[in-house]
N, C-alpha and C positions, 0 to 999 in steps of 0.2 A: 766471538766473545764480546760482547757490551762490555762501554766502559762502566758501567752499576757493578755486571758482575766483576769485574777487575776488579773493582777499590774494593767487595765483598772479603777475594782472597788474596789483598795486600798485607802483609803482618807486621810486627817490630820488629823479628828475628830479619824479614830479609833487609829492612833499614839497617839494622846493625852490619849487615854483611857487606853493603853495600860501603859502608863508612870503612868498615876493616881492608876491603879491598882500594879503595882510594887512599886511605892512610899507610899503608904497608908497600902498595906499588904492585901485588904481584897475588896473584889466588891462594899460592902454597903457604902465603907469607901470614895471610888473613885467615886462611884456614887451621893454620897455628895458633893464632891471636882466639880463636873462637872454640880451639881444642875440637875441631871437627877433622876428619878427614880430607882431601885435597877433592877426592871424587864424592863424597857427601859434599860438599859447598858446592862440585859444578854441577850437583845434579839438581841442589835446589835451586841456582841461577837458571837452568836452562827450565826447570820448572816454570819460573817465576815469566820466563821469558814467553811462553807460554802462555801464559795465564793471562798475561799483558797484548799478548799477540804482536809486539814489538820487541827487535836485539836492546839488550841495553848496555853491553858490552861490544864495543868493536875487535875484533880479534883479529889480530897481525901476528906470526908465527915471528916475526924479528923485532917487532916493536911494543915499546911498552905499552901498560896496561890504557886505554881510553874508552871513557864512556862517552855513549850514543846521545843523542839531543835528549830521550826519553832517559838514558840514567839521570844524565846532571839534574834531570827534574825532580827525581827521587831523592840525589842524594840534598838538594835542599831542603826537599819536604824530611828528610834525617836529620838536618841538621838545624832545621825550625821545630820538629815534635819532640824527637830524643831527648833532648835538655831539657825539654817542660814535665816530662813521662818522669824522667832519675829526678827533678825535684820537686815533683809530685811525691813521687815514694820515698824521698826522703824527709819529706813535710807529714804525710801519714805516718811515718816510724817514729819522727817525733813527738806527732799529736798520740802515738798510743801508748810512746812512754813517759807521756805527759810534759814533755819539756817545752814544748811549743803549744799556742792557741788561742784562744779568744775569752775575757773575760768582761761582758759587759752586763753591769751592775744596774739594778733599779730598788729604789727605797720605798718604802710605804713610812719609814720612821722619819719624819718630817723636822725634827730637831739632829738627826747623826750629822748633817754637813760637818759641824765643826769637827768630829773624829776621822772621820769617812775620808775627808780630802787628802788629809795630811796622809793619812794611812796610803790611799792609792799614788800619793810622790814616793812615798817611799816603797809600795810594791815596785813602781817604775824602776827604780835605780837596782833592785834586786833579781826583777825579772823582764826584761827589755826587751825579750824576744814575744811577750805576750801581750795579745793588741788590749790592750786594758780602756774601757770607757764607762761614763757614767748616763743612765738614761731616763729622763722625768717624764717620759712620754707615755709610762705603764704604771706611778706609783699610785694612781688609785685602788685598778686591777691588774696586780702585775701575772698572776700564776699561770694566768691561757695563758700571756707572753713568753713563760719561762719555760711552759710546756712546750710550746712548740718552736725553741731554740730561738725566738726573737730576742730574748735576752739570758743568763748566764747565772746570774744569779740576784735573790731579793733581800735585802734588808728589812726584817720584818718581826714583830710583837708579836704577829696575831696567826701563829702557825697552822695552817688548814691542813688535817691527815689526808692525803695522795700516793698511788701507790709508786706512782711517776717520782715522787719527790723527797730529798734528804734536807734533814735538819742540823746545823750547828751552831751549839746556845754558844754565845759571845759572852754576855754578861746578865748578871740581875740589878734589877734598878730601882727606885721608889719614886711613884706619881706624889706629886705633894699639892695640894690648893695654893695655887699663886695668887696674892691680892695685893690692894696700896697699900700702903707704909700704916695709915688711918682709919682701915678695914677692922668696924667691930668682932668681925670674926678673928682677926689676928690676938684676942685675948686668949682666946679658947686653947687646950693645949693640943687638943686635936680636934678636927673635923668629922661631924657625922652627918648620913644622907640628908636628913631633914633642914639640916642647916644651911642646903641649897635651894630651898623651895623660891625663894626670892630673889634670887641670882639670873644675871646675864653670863652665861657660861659661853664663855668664848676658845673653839677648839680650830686644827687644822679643819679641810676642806673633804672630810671622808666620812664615810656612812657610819653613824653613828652605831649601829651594832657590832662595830671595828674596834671603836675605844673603851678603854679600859675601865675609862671611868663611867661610862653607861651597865658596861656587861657585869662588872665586878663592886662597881659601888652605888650607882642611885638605883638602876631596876630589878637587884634581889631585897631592897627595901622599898620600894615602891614608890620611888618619890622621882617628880617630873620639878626641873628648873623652870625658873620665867619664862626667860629666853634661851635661846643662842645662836647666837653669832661668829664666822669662823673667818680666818686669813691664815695665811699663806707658811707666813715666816717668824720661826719662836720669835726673832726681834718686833716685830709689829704687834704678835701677841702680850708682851709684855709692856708695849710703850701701851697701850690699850688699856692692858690693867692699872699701871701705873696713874692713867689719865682718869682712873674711875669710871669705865666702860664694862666692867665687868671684870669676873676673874678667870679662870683658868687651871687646870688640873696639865701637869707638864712634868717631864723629869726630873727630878732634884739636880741633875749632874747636867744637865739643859739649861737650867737658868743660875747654877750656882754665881756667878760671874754677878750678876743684876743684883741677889741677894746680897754679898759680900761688901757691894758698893752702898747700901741701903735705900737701891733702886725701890725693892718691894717685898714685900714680909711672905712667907711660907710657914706652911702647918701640914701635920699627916695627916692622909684621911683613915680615918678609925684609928682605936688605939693600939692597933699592931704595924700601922700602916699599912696600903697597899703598893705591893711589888709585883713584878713583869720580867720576863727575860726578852731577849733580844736576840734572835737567831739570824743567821746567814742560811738562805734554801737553796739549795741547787737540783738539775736532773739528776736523778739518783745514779745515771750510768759514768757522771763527770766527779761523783764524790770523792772519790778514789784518787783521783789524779794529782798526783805533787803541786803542779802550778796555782791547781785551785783550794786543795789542804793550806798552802801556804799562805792563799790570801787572808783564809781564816785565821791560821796559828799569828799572823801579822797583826790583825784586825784585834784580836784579843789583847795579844799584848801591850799594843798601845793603849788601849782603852785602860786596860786597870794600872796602865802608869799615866794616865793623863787625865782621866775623872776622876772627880770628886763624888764620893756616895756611893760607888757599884760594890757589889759580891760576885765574887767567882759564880758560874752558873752551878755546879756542884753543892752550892751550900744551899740546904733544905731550909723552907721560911714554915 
């Protein structure tokens, strides 16, 4: 017999057997412990012995149980894999009843930091056993990522139908034209396309057929901006406008804060305004799962006690 085929038909059963007979001292004792028969357990040891082509029991009619050079080898390789096997299985019994697992988050919504964060300290302290992270490394194109489990779930406006993938709307929200304090457009009581024809429109760093204000306000009226120019961070886009560099079409509940301070003046665009909702995506086979409903029913909740300007996603505009 090759040692290939040996390891072939080494099993876990006979590792457990091998631990109940060093634990218990005796075969009949082990073969208790196992609810097997005394001669069921010696017929698979001498099997095994077999199989190995080596004793791995020493057998003394007067002395107690002793294993061979080759058991003790076994019984460490039992007592190095066993414990990783039982919490293996009981790491999968969790991840299926969803108590345990892995939530790692990627945004495309380039303004949620200020909700986003606070919300995931407080998933922390609720759910501790789930490895929770955040990751800027896919918020351009996060969806391959999400598909193929490099990330968990997206923060995201611009829901793309997938049959891979589940939606859940957070909240609704109103884009509003952001401009200085001294912007002739801040007379107007709202905004309409043409009134950007002369504008440096200053957005994030994403493909413009992403944003809202392209798909839903200047290209079904046909109208193209001067420029545009993009960064990073709603705070730079706003010191920006501020500075008369251009304006910006942003969240209302994103820059409320600036506004309030009379940083910089806002207006709706059109006169019903335009609004967006704001989903959380996940693989559609983790939708289900407590850990991950929870980050959502979390995520909701803080947001409509902590913005300014949202609707439930439920209210029809």
């Amino acid at each position: 017999m090759t040692e290939q085929n040996a390891r072939l038909h080494l099993e876990m059963r006979h590792l457990r057997t091998l631990l109940a007979i060093r634990d218990t001292g005796s075969i009949a004792s082990a073969a208790k412990r196992l609810h097997l028969t005394q001669s069921a357990l010696s017929h698979q040891l001498k099997g095994l012995e077999n199989e190995l082509g080596t004793p791995i029991l020493a057998r003394h009619k007067r002395r107690s149980i002793r294993f061979t050079a080759a058991g003790q080898r076994l019984l460490q390789l039992a007592d190095d894999i066993l414990p990783r096997i039982e919490a293996a299985e009981r790491d999968i019994h969790d991840l299926a009843a969803g108590d345990r697992g892995r939530l790692h988050i990627s945004i495309e919504c380039h303004s949620c930091f200020d909700w986003l964060l606070p919300a995931m300290d407080r998933y922390r302290e609720a759910w501790p056993q789930i490895e929770l992270d955040l990751s800027l490394a896919y918020s351009l194109d996060p969806l391959p990522a999400l598909l193929d489990g490099v990330i968990d779930m997206v923060i995201t406006s611009d829901p793309m139908s997938h049959a891979g993938v589940s939606y859940s709307a957070l909240f609704r929200y109103q884009s509003v034209l952001v401009m200085a304090n001294d912007h002739p457009l801040g007379e107007r009581d709202h905004i309409e396309p043409a009134d950007l024809v002369n504008e440096t429109l200053l957005t994030y760093p994403v493909a413009r057929q992403r944003l809202d204000v392209f798909r839903h306000f200047l290209e079904p009226a046909g109208v193209e901006v001067a420029a545009i120019r993009t960064a990073e961070l709603t705070s730079m886009i706003v010191q920006l406008v501020a500075s008369r560099r251009g304006v910006a079409v942003l969240p209302s509940w994103a820059i409320e804060k600036y506004r309030a301070d009379d940083y910089i003046r806002t207006r709706p665009l059109g006169g019903d305004g335009m609004w967006s909702t704001l989903y959380s995506a996940v693989r559609r086979e983790q939708a289900s799962l407590p850990f991950v409903q929870a980050f959502t029913e979390l995520a909701r909740d803080l947001t409509h006690a902590q913005l300014d300007g949202i609707k439930p996603a439920t209210v029809e505009e």
